[in-house]
Each structure stands twice: as C-alpha cells, then as structure tokens.
N, C-alpha and C positions, 0 to 999 in steps of 0.2 A: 150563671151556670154553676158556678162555685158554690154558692150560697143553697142552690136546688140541690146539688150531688152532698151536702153534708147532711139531708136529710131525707133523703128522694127513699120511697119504700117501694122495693123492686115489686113486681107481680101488681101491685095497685095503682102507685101514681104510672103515669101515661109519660113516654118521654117522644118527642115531636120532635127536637131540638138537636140531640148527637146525630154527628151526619158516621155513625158505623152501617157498615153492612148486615144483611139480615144473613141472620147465621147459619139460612138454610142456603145459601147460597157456596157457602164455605166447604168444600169437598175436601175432610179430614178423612177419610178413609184412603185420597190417592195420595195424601200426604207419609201416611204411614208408609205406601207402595214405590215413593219418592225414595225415600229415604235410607229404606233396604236396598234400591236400585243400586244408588250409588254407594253405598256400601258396600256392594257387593261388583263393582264393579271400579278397581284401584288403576287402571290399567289406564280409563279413560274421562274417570274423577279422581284425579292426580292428587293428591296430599288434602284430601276435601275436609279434613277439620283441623287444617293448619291454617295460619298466615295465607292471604291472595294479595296478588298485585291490584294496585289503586285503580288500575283502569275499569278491573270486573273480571272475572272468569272467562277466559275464551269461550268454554262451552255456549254460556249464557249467552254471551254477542252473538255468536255464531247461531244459537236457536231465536233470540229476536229477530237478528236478521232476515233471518228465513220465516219466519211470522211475519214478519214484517211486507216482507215478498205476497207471502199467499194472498193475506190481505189486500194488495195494491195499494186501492186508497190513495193514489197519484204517485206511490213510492214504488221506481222502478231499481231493477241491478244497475246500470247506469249512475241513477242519483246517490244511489247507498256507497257505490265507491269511491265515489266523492266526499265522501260525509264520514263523520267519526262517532264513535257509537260509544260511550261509556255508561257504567254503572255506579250509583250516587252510594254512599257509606250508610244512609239509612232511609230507606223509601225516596220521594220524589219531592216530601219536603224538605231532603237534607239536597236537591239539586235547587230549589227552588232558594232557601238560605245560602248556596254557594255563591249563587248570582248575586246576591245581597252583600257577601263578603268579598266578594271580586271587583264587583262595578263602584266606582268610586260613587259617594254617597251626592246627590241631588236629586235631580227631575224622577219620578217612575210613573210615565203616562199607561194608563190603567182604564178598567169599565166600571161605568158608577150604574148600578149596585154592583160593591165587588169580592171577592174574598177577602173576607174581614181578616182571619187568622194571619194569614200573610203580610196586607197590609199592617196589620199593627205592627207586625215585629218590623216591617220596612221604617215605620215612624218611628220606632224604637232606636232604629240606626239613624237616624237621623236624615234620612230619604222625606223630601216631598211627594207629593201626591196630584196629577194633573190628570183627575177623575172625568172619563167622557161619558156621558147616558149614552145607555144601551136602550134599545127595544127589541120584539121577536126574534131579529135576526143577529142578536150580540153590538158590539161597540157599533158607533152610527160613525161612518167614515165621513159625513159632511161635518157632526161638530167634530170631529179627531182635527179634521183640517181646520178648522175655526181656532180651534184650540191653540194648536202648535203655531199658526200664523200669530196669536193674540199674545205669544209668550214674549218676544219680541229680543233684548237682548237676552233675555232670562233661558233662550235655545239653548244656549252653550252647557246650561245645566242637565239638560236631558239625558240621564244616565243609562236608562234600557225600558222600554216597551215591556209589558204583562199583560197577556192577553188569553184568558180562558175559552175555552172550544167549547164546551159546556159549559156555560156556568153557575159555578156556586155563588149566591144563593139560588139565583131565578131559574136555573135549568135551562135558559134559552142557550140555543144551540147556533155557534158563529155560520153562518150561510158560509157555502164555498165563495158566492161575490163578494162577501163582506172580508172573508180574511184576506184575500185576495188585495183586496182596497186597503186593509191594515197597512199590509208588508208593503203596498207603492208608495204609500203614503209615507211609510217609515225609510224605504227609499231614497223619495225625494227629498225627506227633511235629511236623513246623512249626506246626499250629495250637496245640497244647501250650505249643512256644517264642517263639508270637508273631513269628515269620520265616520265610522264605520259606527253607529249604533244600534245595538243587538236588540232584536224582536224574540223574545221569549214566550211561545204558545204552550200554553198549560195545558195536557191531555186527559188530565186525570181520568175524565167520565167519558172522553171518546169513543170508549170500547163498549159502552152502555147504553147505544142509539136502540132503542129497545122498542120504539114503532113501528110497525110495516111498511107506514108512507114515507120514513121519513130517510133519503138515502145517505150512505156512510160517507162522514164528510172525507175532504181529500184534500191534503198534504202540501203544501206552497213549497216546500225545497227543492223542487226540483228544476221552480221559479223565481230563486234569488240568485241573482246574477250579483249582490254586492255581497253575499256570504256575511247576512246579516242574521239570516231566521234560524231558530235553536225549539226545537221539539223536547218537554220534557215528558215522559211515561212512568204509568204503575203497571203492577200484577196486585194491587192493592182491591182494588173493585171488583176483579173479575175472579181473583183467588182467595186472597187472604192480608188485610194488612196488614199483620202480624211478621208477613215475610219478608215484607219492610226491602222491597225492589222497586228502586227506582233508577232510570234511565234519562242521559239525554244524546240526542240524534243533533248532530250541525256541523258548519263546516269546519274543519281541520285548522289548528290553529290558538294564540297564546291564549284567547280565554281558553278553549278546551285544555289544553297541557295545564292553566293554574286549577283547573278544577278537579285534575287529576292529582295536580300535588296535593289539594288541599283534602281529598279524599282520604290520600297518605297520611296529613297530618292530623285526621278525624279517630284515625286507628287503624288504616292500613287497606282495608276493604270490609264492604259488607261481609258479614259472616258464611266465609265461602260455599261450607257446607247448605247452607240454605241456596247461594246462588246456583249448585249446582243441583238441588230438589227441582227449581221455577226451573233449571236446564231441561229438566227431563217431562215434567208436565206438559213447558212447550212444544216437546218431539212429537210424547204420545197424546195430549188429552186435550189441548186447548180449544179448540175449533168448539168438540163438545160441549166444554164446562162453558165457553160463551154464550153459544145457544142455549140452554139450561137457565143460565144469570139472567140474561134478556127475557126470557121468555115468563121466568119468575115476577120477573118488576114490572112487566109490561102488565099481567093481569095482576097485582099490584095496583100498579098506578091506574087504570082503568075504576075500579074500584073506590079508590080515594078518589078520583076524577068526580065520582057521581056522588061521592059525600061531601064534599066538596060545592059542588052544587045546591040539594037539597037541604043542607045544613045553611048553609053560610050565603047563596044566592042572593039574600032580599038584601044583603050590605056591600056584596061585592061588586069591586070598580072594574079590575082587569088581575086576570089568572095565569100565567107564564108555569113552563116547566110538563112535565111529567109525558116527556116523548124521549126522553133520554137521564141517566145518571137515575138520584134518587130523592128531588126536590120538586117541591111547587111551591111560587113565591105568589102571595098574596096581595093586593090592593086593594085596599076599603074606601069607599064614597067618603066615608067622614069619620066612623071608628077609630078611635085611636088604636093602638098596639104598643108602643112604647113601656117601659119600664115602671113610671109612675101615673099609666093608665087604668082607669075603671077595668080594662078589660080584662091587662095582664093581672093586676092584685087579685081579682074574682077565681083565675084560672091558678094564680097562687097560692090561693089560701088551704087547700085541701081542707081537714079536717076530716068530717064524716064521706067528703068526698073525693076524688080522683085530682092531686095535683098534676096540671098538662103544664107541660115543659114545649116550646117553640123559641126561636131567635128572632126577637123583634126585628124591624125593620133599620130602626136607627142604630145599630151595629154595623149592618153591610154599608151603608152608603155614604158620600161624607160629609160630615157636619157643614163644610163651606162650601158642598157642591152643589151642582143645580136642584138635586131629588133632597136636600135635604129635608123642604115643609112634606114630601110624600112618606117619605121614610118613617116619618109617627105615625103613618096610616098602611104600614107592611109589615108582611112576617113571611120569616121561612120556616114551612111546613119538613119535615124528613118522613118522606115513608119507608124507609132503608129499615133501619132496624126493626121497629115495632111490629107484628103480626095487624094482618088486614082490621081485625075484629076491633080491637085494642084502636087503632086510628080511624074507624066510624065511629067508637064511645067519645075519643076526644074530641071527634068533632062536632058533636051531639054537644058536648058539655061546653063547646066553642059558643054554640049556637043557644042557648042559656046563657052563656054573659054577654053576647050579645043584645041578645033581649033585654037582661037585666041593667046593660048600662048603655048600649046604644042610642043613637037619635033615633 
C-alpha cells in the first residue's frame, strides 16, 4: 500500500483497498451546527476546548448511553448499570491498542481471516496468534473448541479473546448463536483457568447492518455472568473518522480503571471539544444520519454485488460480505491474488491504464494458519470510498487480468 500511495494518481487510478468511508456519507454541514451548538452553549459544554477527564465527557456517556438504550439490541437500563462506559483518547483503535498495552503479552485467540492492521501491531508486541476459521456466520465455535482444547499447557498463555462482529476483511456478520458460543466458550476456558479472561467484541461496522433481511445483531453483556465480555465502539462509520470516538462498554473494574489511566497518560482525553460535537449529533441527529449511511451502502453494495458477478463470476469460489459495513471478501477456484501474482502485477502496472489498488488475501489471514494455501486465492474488495461508477471500471479491468493470466 505504501509503495501504491507514493505514486497513486488521484481521479485515475482506482483505489479498492483503503477501507475510508465514502465521503458522501460524512454530514459536514451538521458538524459546522455541532460546533456553534456547543459554543454557544458554556453552561452545559463546560470548559469544552480545555483539558477532559480520562474517562470521556459526561455529556458524551450520558448520550451513548441513551443511544444505546433506543437501540436495544440486548442492551437494557439494567445491563448498562452494571457496565462502565468510557471513552478511548483516539477513535476505537486507541481502545483496541489499550487492550494490547494492558494484557500481558501471549495467546490472542482471534478469526482467521482477521483484521490484519491490528493483528500485526499485536505481533509487533510480541502477542501470539491462535487464528480460528470463520465462515458466514463469523469464528466457527466448534474449531474455537478444538483450538483451545489443543493448546494444552500452552492455556495459561491466553491473554484476551478478539473477536469482530463484522468482519474486516470478509464482512461476515458474527450470528447472535455464534457470539453467543464465543463468550461460553471463553467462559468455560476462564473457569478451567481459574481467571478471568477478557472477550473483546470489536463493533466497529455493527451500526452498518445495512440489508433488510438481515436483523441488528444483539449484545451478549447482559449474559456474562463472569464479567468477562468488553464491547468496543466508533462514531467513525456512521459520522466521520476524523472525530476519532471511540468507546468501550464492560464490566467495572481494574482493567477498565488501567485503561482510563492509560487514557490519561495518552494526553488526558480525546479532544473534548469534539467529544462534545458527537454529544450533540447524538441528542439531535443520529437515528437520521444512520438511515441515510445504511441506505447509501446498501444500494452501494447491491451494485457492486452484480459487478461482482458479471465480471469475475466464471473464476469465483465463494463471495462473503456486502450486507453489512463496507467490504466483500473474495475467493477464487484457482487465481491467485497475492503480491507476486499474474493478477496483482497486471492490476499494478497502470501506465496507459487505471492502476486498482485491493488487499490481497495473504495479509488478512495467517501465514501458519489453516486458510493459509486459500489466502493466495483472496482479496478484500472496499466499496467504502470509491463512487459506484469507478468500482464497476475496476472490476471490468479485474476481469481483464483475469483473462489475461487466469487458468
């Protein structure tokens, strides 16, 4: 990706690959209307371009919370008073890095294919990786059990659970049974280990179930009786990730307090002023602006759905994604995708023509896991960014190196 962005020529080449949001989605004009709000209003955005406490803005808890509420989604007043609600120092990857600086460094049982960005920096701390294949329905709780059984004394190592609700790359979407099955499982392995090891559900795209059929998934905390499971949240997909809010929801207690210190020791709090913009969006506008998002990608994805098809159909194995977030994960019968493939160099080379930019397959998944012979034969597609017009060309020009270097 590096090597594309120092020479990628905006308006020509085709970018498939950055997972940003499309910028039609990004409501700058109620931002403008945010922001006079609370300016204009000292009384009830208290010191709002000063210093915040680590924890987050009152306002801000106080309107998730209540978002939180309208949605349901398994999350009752009951459950939320039990639960502690803070706000991360920078979007939802500066919670997702807390958990990495907290948990002491071993096991991180994870879904193979999984979010690469994360993963690397986890291997970069020197965290292992006990990758479970996923299919349609997210992590497969039969191999999670095979897994964890198979580790044998190596248990002791198991540092925290990561577990995607959508996921990036493939878009599938965890089933209520299947998360369900996660947290017993993760359960009974802490009751096994006599500890408490924390299940961290990544919500990132959960707000971006954007098919008709397909119903909003729902909330396991209010079914952890070991006050093990931990919700982390954006306003990144559904506003702007620019405003760099992120959230986590779990039970009360010495991880939540270190990840409030460590907030403190990030620089004090996200930049309060913004946290109290997302305060006000969520009062008046949110319900909207999500309808609005959804409805955007969904015929979106519909679209790329059918290019998708037509284009690429005579090589495709199996197609995941595009009922939720802003991804469709590819498999090919025999095509490679990898880096030093016919197909990628073809879709490389630009010149006279449209360099397309995608995330091969063997980034997400892991080198010594089971998907790894499939993962030379996968790609993540991004319809997020690109305009519809622009990802039917790439896919046309897909379908061209296809031809040109396929079996």
């Amino acid at each position: 990706m590096a090597e594309f962005a120092r020479d990628f020529r905006d308006g020509f080449d085709i970018n498939l690959g950055v997972g940003y949001v499309n910028e039609r989605t990004i409501p700058a004009r109620l931002f403008v209307e945010a922001l006079a709000a609370v300016a204009a209003d000292p009384a009830r955005y208290r010191q709002a371009f000063n210093y915040g406490g680590p924890e987050g803005s009152p306002n801000l808890i106080r309107s998730l919370r209540a978002f939180l509420l309208r949605r349901g989604a398994g999350l009752d007043e009951a459950t939320l008073d039990r639960k502690r609600l803070i706000i991360g120092p920078c979007g939802a990857m500066s919670i997702l890095e807390g958990f990495a600086e907290i948990c002491a460094p071993g096991i991180v049982v994870t879904s193979d294919p999984g979010y690469y960005i994360y993963l690397d920096a986890l291997e970069r701390r020197d965290f292992r990786l006990l990758a479970v294949p996923e299919d349609d329905e997210g992590m497969r709780a039969d191999l999670l059990e095979e897994k964890l059984a198979a580790l044998g004394s190596a248990a002791s190592q198991v540092s925290f659970f990561y577990v995607m609700t959508v996921s990036n790359p493939t878009g599938a979407i965890l089933s209520d049974r299947r998360r369900r099955a996660v947290l017993q499982a993760a359960a009974r392995f802490s009751e096994a280990q006599g500890r408490r090891v924390p299940v961290l559900f990544d919500l990132a795209y959960e707000w971006l179930v954007h098919a008709p059929e397909v119903p909003q998934p729902r909330s396991v905390l209010a079914e952890d009786e070991l006050g093990i499971a931990y919700e982390a949240g954006t306003l990144s997909k559904i506003l702007a990730p620019s405003l760099r809010i992120g959230y986590l929801l779990g039970p009360p207690g010495e991880l939540m307090s270190a990840m409030v210190q460590r907030t403190s020791d990030a620089g004090f709090s996200a930049p309060l002023f913004v946290q109290e913009m997302a305060s006000w969006l969520l009062d008046h506008h949110i319900e909207a602006q999500i309808r609005a998002v959804n409805e955007g990608y969904r015929q979106k994805a519909a679209a790329v759905r059918g290019g998708i098809e037509q284009n690429l159909g005579p090589w495709l194995e199996h197609c995941t994604g595009g009922s939720a977030g802003f991804y469709f994960y590819l498999t090919f019968r025999s095509l490679r995708t990898d880096p030093e493939s016919p197909f990628f160099r073809y879709l490389a080379e630009g010149g006279q023509r449209p360099r397309v930019v995608y995330i091969p397959g063997v980034y997400c998944v892991q080198p010594d896991g089971d998907l790894a012979e499939a993962g030379r034969r996968q790609l993540r597609l991004s319809y997020g960014f690109e305009e519809t017009g622009r990802i039917l060309e790439a896919l046309a020009w897909m379908r061209r190196a296809a031809e040109a270097c396929g079996d």
